[in-house]
C-alpha positions, 0 to 999 in steps of 0.5 A: 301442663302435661303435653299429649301423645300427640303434642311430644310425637310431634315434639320429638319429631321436630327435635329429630328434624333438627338433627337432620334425621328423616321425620314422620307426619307433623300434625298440624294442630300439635305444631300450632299447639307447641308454637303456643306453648313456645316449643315450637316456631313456624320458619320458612323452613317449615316448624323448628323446635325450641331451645324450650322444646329441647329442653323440654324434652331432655327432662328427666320426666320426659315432658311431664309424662 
C-alpha cells in the first residue's frame, strides 16, 4: 500500500526525530495512521518510528512512491 505525502512527511519526521534532529508539525491523524500500519508507536515521549518504519523508508523505492 503506497503511503501518502502526508503519511512519509510525517514518517520522515519521525526518523529524523530519532536522530535527534529538530522536526516539523507531526500530524496527528499521519501518526495514528503509521501506528496502524506498524511504523509508528506512540511512548511517552511522544510517536517513535518503527524498525518497520525505518526500514520502510531505506527502500530503494522510497515507501512505494
Amino acid at each position: 500500500m503506497p503511503l501518502s505525502e502526508g503519511h512519509l512527511a510525517a514518517l520522515r519526521n519521525l526518523s529524523l526525530k530519532r536522530a535527534g534532529k529538530p522536526v516539523d508539525f507531526i500530524n496527528i491523524a499521519d501518526a495514528r495512521a503509521l501506528t496502524e500500519l506498524g511504523l509508528a508507536i506512540r511512548s511517552r515521549e511522544g510517536w517513535e518510528i518503527t524498525s518497520e518504519g525505518e526500514a520502510l523508508l531505506a527502500a530503494p523505492d522510497d515507501a512505494g512512491d
